[in-house]
N, CA, C and O atoms as a CHARMM CRD file, in Angstrom:
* protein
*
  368
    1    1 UNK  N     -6.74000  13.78700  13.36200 PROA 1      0.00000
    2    1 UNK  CA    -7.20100  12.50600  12.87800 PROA 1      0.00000
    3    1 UNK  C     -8.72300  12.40600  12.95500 PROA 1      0.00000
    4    1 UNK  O     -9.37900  11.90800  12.04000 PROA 1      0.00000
    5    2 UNK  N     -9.27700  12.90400  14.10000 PROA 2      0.00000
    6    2 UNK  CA   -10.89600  12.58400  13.99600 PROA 2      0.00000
    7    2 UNK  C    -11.56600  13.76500  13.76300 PROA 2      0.00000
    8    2 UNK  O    -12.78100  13.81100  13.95000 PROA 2      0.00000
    9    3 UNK  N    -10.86000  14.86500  13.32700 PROA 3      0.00000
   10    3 UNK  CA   -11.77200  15.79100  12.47000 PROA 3      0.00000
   11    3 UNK  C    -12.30100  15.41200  11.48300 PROA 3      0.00000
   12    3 UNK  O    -12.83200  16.29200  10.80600 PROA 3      0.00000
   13    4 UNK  N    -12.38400  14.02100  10.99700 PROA 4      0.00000
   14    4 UNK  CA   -13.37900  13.60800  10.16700 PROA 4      0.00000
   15    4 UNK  C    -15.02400  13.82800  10.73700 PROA 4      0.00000
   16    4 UNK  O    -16.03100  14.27900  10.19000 PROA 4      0.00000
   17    5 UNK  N    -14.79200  13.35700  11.90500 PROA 5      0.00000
   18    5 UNK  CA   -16.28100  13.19100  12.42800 PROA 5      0.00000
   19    5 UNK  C    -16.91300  14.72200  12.73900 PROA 5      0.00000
   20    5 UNK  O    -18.12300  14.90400  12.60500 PROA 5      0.00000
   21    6 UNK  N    -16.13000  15.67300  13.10900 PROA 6      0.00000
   22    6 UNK  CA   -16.61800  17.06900  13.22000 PROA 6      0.00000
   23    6 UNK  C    -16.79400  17.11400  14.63100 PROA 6      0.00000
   24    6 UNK  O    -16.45300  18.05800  15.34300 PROA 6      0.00000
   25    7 UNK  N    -17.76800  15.22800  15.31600 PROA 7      0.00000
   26    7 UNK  CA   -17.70800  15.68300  16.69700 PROA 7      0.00000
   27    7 UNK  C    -17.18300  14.37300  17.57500 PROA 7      0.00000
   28    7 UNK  O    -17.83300  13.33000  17.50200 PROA 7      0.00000
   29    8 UNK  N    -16.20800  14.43200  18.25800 PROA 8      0.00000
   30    8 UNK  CA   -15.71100  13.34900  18.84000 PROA 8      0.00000
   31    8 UNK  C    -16.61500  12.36500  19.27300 PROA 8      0.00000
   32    8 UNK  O    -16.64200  11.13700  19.19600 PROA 8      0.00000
   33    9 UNK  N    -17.56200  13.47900  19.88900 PROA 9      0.00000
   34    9 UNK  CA   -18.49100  12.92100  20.73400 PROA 9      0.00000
   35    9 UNK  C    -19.47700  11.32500  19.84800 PROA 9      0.00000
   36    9 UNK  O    -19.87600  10.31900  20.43600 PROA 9      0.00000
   37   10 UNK  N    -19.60500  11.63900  18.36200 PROA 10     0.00000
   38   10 UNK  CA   -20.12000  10.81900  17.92300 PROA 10     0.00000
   39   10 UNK  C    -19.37100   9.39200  18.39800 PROA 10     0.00000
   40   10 UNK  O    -20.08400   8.48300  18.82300 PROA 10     0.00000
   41   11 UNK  N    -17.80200   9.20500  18.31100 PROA 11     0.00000
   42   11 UNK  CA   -17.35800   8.06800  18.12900 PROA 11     0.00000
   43   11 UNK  C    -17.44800   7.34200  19.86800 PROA 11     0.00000
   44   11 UNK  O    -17.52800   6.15900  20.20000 PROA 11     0.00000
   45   12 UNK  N    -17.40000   8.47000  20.63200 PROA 12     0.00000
   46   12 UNK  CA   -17.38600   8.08300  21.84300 PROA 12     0.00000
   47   12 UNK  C    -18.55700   7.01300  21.99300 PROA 12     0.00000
   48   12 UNK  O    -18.47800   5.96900  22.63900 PROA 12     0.00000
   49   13 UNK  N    -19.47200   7.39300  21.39500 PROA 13     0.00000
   50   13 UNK  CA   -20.85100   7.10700  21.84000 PROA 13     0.00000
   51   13 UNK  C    -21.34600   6.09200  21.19300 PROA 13     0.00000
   52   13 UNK  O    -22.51700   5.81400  21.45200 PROA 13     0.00000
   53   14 UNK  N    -20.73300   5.38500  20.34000 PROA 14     0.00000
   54   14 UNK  CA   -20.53500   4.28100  20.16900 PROA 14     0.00000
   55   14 UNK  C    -20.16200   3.12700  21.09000 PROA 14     0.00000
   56   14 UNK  O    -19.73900   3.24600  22.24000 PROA 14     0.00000
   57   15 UNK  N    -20.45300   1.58100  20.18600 PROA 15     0.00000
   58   15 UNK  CA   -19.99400   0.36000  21.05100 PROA 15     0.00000
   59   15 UNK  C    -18.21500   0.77500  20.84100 PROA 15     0.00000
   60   15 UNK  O    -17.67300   1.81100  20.45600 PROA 15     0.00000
   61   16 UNK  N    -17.58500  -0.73200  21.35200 PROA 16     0.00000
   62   16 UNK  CA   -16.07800  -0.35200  21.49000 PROA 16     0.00000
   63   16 UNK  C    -15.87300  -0.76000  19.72500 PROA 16     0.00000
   64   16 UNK  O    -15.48300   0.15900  19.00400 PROA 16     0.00000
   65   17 UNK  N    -16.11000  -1.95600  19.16700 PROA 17     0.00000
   66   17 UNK  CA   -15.98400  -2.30700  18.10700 PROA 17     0.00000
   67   17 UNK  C    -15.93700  -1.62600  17.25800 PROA 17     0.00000
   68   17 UNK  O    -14.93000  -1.62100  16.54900 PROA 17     0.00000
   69   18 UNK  N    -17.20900  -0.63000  16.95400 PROA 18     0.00000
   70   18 UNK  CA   -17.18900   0.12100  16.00400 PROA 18     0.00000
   71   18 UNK  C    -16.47300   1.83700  15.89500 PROA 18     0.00000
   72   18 UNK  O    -16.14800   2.46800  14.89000 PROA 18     0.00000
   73   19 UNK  N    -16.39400   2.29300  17.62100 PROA 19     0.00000
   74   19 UNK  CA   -15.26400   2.96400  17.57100 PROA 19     0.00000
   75   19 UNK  C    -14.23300   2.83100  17.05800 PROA 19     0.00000
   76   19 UNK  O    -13.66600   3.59300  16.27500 PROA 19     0.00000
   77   20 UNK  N    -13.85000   1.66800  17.53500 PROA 20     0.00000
   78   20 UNK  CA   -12.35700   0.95700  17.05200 PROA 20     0.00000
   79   20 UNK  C    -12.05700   1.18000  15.45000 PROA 20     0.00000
   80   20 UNK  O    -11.09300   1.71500  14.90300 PROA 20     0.00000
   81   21 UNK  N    -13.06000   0.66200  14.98300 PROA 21     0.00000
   82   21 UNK  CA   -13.53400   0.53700  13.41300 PROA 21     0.00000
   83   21 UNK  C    -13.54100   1.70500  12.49400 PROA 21     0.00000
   84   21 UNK  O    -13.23800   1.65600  11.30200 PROA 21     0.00000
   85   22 UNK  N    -14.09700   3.28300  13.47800 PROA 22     0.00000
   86   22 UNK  CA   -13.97600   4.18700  13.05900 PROA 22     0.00000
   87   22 UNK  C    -12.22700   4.91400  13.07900 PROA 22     0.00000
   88   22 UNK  O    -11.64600   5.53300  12.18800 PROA 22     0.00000
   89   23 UNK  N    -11.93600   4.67300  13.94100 PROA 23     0.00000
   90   23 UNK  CA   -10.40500   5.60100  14.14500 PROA 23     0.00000
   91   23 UNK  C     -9.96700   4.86600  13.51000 PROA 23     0.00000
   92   23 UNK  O     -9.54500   5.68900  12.69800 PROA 23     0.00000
   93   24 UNK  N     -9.55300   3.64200  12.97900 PROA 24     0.00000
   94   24 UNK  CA    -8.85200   2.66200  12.25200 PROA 24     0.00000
   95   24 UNK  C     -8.63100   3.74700  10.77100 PROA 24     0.00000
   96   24 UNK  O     -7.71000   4.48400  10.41800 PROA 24     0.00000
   97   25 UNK  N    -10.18600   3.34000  10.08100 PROA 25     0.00000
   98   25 UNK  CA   -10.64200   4.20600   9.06900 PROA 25     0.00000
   99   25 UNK  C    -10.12400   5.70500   8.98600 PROA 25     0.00000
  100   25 UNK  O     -9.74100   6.12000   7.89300 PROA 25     0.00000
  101   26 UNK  N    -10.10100   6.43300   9.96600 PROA 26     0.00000
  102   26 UNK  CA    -9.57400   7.81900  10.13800 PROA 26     0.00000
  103   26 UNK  C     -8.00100   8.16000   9.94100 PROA 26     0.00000
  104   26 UNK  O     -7.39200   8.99100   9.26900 PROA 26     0.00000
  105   27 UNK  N     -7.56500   6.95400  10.99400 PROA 27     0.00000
  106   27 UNK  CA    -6.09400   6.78200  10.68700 PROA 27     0.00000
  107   27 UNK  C     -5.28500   6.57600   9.47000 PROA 27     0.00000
  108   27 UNK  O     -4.23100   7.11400   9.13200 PROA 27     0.00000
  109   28 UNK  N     -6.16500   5.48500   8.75600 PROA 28     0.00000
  110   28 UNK  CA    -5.96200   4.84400   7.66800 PROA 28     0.00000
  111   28 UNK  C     -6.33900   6.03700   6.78000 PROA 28     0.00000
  112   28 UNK  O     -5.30200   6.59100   6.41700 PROA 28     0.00000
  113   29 UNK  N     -7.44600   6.64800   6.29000 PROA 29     0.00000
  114   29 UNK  CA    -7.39400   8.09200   5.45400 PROA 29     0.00000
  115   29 UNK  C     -6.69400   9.26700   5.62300 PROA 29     0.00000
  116   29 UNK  O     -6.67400  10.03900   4.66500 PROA 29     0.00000
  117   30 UNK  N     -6.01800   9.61800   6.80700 PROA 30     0.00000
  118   30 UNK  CA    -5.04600  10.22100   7.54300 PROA 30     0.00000
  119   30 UNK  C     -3.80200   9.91300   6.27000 PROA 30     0.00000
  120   30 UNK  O     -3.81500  10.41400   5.14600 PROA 30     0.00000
  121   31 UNK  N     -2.85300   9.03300   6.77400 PROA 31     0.00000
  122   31 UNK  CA    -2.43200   8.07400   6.24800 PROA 31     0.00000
  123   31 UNK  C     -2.00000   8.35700   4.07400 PROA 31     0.00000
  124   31 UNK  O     -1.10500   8.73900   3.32000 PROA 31     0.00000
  125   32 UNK  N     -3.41800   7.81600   4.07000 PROA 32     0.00000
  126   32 UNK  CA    -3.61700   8.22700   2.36100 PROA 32     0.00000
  127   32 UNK  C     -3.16100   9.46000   1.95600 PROA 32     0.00000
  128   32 UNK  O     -2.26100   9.44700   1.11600 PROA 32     0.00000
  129   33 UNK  N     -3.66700  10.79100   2.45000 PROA 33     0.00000
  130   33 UNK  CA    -3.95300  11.71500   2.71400 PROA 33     0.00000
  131   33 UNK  C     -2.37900  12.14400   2.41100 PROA 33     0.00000
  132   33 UNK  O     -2.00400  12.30700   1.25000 PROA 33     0.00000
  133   34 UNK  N     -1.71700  12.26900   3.24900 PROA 34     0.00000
  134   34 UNK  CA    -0.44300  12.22100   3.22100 PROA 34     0.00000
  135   34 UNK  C      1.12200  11.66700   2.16300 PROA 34     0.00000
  136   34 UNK  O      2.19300  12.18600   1.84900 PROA 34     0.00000
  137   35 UNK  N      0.44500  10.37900   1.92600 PROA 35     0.00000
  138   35 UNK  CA     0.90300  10.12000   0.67700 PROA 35     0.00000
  139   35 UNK  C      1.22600  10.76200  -0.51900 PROA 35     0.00000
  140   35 UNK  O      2.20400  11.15900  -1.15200 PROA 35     0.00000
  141   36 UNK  N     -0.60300  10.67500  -0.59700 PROA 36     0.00000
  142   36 UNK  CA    -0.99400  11.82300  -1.67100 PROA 36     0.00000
  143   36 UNK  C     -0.02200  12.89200  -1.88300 PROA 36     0.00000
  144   36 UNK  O      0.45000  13.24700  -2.96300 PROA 36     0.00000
  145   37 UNK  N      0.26300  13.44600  -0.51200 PROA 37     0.00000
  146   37 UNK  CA     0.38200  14.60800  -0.92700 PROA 37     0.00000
  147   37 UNK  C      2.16200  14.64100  -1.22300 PROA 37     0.00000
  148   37 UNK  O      2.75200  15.60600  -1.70900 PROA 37     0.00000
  149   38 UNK  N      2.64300  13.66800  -0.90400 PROA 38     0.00000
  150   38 UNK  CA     3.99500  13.35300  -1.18500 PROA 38     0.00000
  151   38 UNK  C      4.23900  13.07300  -2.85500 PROA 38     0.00000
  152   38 UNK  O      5.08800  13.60100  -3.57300 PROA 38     0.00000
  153   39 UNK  N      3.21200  12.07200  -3.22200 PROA 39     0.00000
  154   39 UNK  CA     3.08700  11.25100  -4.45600 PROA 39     0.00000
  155   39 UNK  C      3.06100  13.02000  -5.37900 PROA 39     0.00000
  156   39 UNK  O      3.76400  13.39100  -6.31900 PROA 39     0.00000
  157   40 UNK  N      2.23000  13.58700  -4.80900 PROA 40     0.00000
  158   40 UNK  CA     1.83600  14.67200  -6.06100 PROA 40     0.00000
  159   40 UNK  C      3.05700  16.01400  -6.10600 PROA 40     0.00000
  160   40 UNK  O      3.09900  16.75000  -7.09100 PROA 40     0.00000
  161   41 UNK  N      4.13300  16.23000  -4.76600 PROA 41     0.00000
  162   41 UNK  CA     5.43200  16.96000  -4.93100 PROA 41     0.00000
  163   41 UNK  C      6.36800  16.31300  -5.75100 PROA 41     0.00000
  164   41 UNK  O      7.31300  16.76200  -6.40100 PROA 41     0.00000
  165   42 UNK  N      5.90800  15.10900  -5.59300 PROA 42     0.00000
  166   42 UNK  CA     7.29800  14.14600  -6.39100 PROA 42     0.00000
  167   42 UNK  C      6.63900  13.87300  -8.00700 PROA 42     0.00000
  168   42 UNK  O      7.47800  13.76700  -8.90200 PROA 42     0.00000
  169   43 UNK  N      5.61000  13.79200  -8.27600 PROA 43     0.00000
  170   43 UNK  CA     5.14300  14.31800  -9.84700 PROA 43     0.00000
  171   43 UNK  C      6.68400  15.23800 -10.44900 PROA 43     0.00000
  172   43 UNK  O      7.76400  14.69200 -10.67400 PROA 43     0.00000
  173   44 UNK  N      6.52700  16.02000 -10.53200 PROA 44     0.00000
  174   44 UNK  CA     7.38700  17.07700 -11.52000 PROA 44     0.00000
  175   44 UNK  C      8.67300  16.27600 -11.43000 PROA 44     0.00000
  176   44 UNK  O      9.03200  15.86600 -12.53400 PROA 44     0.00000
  177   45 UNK  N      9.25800  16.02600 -10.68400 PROA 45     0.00000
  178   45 UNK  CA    10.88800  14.90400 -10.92400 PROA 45     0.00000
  179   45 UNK  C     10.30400  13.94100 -11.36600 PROA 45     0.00000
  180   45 UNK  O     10.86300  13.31100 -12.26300 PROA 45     0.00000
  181   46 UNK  N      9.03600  13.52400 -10.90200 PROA 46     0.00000
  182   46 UNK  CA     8.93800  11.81700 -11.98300 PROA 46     0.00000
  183   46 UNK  C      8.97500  12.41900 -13.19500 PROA 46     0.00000
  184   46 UNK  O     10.08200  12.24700 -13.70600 PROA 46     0.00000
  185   47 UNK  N      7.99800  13.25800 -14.09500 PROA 47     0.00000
  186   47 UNK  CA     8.03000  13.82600 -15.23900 PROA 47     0.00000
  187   47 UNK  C      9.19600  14.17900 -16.44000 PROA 47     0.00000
  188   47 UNK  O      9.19000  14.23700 -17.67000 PROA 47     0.00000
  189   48 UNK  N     10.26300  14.39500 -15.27900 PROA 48     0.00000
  190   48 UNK  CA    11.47300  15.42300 -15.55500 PROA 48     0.00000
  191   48 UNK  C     12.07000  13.74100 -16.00500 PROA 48     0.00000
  192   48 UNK  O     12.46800  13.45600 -17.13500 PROA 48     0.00000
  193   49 UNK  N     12.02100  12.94400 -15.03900 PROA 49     0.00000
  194   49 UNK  CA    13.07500  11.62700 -15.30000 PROA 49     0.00000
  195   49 UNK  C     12.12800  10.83100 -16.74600 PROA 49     0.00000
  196   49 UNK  O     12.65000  10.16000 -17.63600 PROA 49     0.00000
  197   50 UNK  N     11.07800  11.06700 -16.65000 PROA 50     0.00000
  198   50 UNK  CA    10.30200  10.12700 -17.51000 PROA 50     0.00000
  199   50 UNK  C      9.43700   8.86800 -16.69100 PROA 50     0.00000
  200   50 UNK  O      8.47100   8.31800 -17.21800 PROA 50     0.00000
  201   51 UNK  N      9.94100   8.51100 -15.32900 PROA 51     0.00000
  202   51 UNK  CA     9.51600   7.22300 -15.26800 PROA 51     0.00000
  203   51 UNK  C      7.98700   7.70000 -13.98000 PROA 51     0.00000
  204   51 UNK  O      7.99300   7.59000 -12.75400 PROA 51     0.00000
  205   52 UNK  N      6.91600   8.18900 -14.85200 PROA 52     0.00000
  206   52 UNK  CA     5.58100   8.73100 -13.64100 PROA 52     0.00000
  207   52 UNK  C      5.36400   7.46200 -13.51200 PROA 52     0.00000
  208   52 UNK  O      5.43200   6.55400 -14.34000 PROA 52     0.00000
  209   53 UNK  N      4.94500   7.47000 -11.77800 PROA 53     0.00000
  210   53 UNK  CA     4.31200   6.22600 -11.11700 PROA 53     0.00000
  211   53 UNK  C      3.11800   6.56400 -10.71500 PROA 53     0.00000
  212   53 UNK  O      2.86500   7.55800 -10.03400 PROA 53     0.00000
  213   54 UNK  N      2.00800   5.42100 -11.28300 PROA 54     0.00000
  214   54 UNK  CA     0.47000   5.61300 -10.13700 PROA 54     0.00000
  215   54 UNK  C      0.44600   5.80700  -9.04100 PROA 54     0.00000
  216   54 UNK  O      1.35300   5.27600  -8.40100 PROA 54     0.00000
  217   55 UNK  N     -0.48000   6.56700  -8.34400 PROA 55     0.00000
  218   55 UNK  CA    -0.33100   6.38100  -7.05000 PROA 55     0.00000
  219   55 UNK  C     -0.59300   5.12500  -6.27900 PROA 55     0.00000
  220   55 UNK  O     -0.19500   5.08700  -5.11500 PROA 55     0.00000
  221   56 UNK  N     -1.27000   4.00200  -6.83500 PROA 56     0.00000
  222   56 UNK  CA    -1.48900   3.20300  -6.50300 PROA 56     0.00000
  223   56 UNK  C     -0.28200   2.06300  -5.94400 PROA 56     0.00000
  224   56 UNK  O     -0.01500   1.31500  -5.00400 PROA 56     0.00000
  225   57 UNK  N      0.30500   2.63000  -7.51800 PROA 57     0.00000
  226   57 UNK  CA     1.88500   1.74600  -7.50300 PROA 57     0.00000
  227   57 UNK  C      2.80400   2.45000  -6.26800 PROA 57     0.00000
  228   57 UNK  O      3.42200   1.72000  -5.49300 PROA 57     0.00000
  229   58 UNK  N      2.85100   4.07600  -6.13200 PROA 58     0.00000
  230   58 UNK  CA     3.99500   4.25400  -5.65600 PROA 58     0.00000
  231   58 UNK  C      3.56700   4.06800  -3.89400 PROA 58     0.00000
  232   58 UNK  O      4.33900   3.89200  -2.95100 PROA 58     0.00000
  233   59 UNK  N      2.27000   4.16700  -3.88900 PROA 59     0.00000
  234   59 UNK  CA     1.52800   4.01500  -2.15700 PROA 59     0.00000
  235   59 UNK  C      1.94600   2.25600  -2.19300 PROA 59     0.00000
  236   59 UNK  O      1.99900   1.82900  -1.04000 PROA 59     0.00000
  237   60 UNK  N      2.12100   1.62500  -2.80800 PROA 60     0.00000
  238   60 UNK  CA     2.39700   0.25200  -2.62400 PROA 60     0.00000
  239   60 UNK  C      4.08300   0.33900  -2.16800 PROA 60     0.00000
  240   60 UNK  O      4.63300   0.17300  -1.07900 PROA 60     0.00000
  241   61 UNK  N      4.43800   0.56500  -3.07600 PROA 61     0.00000
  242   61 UNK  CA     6.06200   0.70400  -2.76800 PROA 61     0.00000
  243   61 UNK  C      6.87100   1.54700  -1.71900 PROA 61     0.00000
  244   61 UNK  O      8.02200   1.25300  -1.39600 PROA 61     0.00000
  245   62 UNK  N      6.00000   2.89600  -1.08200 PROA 62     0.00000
  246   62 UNK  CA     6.20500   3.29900  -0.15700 PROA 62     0.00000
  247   62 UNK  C      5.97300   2.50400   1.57500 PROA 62     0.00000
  248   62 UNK  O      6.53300   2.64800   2.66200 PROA 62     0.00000
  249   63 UNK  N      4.96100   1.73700   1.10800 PROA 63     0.00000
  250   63 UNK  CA     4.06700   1.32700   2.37900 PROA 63     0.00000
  251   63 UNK  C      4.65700  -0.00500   2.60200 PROA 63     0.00000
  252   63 UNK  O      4.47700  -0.44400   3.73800 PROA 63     0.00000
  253   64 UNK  N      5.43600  -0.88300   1.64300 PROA 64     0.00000
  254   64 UNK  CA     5.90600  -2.12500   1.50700 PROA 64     0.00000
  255   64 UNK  C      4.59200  -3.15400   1.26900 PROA 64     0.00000
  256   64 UNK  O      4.70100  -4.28900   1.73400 PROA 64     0.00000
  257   65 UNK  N      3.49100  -2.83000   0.63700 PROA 65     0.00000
  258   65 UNK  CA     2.30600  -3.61800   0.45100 PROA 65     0.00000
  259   65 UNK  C      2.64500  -4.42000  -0.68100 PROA 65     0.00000
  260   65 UNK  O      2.00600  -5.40800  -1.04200 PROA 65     0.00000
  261   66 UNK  N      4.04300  -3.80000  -1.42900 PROA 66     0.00000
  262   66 UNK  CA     4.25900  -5.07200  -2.68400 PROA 66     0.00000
  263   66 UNK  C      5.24500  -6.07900  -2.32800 PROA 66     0.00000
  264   66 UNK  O      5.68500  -6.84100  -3.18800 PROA 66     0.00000
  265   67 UNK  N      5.69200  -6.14200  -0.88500 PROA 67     0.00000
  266   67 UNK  CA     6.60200  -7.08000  -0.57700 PROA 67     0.00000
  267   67 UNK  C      6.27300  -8.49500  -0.47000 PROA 67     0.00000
  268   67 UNK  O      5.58300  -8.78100   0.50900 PROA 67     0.00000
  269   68 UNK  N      6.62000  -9.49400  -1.28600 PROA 68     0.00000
  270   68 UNK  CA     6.35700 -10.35900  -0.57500 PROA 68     0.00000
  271   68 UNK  C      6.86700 -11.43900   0.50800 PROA 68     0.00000
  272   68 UNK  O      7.93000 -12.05800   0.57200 PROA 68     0.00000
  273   69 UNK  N      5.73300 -11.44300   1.33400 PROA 69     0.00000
  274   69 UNK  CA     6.07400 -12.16300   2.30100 PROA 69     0.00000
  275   69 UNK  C      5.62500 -13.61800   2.70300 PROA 69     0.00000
  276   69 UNK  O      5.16500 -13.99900   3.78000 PROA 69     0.00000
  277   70 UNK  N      5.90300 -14.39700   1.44200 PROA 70     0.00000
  278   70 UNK  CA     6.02200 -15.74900   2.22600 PROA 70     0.00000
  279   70 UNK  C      7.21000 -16.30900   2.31800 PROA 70     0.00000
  280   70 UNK  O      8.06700 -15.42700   2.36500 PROA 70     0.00000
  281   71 UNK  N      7.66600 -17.39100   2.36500 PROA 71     0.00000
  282   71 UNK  CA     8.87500 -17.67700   3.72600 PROA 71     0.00000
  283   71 UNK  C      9.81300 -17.88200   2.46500 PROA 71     0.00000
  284   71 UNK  O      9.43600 -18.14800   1.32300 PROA 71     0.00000
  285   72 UNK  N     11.03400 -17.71500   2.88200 PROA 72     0.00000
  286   72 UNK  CA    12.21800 -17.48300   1.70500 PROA 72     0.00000
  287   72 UNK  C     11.99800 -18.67200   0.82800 PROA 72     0.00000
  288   72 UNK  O     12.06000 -18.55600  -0.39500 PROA 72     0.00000
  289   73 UNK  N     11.70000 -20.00500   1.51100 PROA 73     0.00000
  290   73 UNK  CA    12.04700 -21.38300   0.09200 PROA 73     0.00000
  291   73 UNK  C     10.62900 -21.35300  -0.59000 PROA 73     0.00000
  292   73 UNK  O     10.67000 -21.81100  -1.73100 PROA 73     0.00000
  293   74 UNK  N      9.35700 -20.92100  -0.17200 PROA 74     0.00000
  294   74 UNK  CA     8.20800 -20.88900  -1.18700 PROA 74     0.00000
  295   74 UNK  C      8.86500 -20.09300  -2.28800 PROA 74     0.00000
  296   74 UNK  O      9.13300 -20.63100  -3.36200 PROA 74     0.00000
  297   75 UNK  N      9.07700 -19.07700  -2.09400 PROA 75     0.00000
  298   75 UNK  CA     9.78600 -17.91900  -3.03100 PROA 75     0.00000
  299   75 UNK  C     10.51400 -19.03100  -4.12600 PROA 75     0.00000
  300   75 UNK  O     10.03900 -19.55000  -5.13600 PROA 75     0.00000
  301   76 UNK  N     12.20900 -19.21200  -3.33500 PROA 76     0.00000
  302   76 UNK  CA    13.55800 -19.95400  -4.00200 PROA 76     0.00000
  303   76 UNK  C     12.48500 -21.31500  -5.06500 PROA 76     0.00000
  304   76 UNK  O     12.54100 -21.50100  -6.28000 PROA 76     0.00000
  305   77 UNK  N     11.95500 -21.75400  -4.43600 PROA 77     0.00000
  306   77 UNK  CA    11.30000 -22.78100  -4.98100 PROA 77     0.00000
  307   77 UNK  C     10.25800 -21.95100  -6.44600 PROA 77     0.00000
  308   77 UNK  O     10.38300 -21.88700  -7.66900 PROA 77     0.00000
  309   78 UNK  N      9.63400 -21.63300  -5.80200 PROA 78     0.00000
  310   78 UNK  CA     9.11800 -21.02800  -7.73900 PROA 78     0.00000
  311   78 UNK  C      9.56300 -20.30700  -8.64200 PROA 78     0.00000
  312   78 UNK  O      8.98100 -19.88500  -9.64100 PROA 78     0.00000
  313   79 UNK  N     11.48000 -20.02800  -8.02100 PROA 79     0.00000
  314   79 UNK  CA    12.05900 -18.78300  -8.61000 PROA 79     0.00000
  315   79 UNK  C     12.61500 -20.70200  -9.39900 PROA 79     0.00000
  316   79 UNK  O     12.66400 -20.66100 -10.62800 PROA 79     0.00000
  317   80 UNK  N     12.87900 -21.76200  -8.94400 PROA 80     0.00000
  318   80 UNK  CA    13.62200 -22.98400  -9.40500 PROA 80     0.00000
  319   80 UNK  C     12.63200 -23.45900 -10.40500 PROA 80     0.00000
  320   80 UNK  O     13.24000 -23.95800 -11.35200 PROA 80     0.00000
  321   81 UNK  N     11.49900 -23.49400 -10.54800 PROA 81     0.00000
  322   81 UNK  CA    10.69200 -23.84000 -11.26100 PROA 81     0.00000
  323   81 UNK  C     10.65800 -22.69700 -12.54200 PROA 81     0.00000
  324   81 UNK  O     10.74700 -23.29400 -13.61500 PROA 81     0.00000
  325   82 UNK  N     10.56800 -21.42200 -12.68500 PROA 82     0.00000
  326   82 UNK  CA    10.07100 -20.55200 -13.32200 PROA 82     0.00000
  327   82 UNK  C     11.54900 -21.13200 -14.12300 PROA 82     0.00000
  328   82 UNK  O     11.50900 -21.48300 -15.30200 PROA 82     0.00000
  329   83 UNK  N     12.70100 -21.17100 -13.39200 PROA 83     0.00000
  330   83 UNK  CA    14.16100 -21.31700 -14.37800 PROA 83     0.00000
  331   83 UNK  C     14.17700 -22.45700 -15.03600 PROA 83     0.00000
  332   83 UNK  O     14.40200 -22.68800 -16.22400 PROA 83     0.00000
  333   84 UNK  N     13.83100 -23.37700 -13.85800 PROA 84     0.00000
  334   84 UNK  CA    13.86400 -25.08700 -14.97600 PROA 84     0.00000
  335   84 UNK  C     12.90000 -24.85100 -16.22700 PROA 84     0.00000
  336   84 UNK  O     13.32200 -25.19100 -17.33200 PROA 84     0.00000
  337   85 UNK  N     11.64100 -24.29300 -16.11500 PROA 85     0.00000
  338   85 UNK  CA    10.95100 -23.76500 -17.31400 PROA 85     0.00000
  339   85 UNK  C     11.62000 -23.09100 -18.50200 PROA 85     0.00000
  340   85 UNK  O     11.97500 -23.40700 -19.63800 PROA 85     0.00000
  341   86 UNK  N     11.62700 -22.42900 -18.01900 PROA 86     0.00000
  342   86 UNK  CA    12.74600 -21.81000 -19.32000 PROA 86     0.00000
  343   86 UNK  C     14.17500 -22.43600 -19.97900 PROA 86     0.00000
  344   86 UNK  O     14.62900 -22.52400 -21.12000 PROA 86     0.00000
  345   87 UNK  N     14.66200 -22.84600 -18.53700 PROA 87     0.00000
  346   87 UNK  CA    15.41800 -23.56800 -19.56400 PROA 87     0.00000
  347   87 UNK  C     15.16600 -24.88200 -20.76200 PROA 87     0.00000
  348   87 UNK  O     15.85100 -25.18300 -21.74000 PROA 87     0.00000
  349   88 UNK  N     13.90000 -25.48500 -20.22500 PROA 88     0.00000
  350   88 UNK  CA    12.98700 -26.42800 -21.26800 PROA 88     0.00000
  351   88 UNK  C     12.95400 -25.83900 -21.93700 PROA 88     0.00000
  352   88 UNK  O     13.56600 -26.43700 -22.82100 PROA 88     0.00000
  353   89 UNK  N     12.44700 -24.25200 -22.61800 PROA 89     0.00000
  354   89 UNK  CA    11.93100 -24.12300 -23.26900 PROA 89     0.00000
  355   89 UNK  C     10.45800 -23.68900 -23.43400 PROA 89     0.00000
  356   89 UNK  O      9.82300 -23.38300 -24.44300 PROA 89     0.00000
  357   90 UNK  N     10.15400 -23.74800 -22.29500 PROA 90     0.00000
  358   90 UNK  CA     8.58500 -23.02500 -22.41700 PROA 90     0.00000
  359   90 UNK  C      8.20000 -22.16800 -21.23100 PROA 90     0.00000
  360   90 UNK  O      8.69400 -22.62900 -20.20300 PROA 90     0.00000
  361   91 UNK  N      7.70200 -21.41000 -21.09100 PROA 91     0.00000
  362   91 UNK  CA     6.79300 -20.37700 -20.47700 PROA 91     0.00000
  363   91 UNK  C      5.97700 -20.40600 -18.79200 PROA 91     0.00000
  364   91 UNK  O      5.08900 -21.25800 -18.81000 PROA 91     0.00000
  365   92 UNK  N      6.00400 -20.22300 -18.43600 PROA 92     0.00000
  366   92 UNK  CA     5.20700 -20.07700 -17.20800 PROA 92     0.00000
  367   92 UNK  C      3.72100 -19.02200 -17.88400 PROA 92     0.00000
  368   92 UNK  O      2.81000 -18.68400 -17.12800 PROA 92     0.00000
């Protein structure tokens, strides 16, 4: 993970904050890194099926960053609105 820095010693020698700040970052490109490299074995079956995903899209859907999470009746409630709409007759 912190073979980014080449020398530990740099992060040590830091305040705590920005240590913190650095391994976060390391972890977090770690992380990417890995994906990647999942996202790009699974290329040739996306290809084969037809349906290629960005990596953007499929690091979302792996990571659950497209879930949403606000509380079940915000949801039910604009899923009731989007329907009463339509059933009027017009659009969201």
């Amino acid at each position: 993970m912190l073979h980014r820095y080449h020398n530990i010693e740099y992060v040590l020698q830091t305040d705590l904050d920005l240590g913190l700040a650095l391994i976060d970052k390391a972890v977090e490109k770690d992380r990417d890194e890995r994906l990647f490299q999942q996202w790009t074995a699974q290329l040739p079956i996306m290809a084969l099926t037809g349906e290629v995903e960005g990596f953007a899209d499929y690091k979302n859907r792996v990571t659950g960053a497209n879930i949403d999470r606000r509380p079940a009746a915000a949801i039910n409630r604009e899923l009731d609105d989007v329907e009463r709409e339509l059933r009027e007759g017009g659009a969201t």
